[in-house]
Phi, psi and omega in degrees: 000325191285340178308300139341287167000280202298293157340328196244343178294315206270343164266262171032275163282060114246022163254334186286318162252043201254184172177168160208145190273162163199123195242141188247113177253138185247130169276127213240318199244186134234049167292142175285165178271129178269197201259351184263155158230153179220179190188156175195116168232143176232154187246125151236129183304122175064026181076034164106345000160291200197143203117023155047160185319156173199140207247097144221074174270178184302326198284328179320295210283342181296337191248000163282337152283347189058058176245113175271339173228104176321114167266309156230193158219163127295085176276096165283094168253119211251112153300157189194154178291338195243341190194158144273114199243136182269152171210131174234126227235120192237150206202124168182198175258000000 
């Protein structure tokens, strides 16, 4: 019996830390892509549940990169068994 346990205890975490990504790429401009980047990312807990606001919008990641002319983004959605995390990834001048 402790054996089943122990088995079912050990998938349990490895379902806990497993995830799967998913990145979307948008073309926004036709500004060239520069050498900077930016990213903001956020986490919701339980499906917004808990975690309070969370800001990954384009301009966050743009001025978090020192970027003023957007060429593209990158939406990255990373699944988790407890939350789901947005990261949003901007390329410009």
């Amino acid at each position: 019996m402790k054996k089943y346990v122990f088995v079912l205890l050990a998938v349990l975490v490895i379902i806990g830390v497993t995830g799967c990504a998913i990145t979307r790429p948008f073309d926004l401009t036709e500004n060239p892509v520069g050498s900077k980047v930016g990213e903001a990312t956020g986490t919701l807990v339980l499906n917004g549940a808990y975690g309070g606001f969370v800001d990954y919008s384009l301009q966050t990641a743009a001025r978090n990169g020192g970027i003023t002319k957007i060429a593209t983004a990158d939406v990255r959605k990373k699944y988790l068994w407890y939350a789901v995390e947005y990261t949003t990834i901007v390329t410009g001048e």
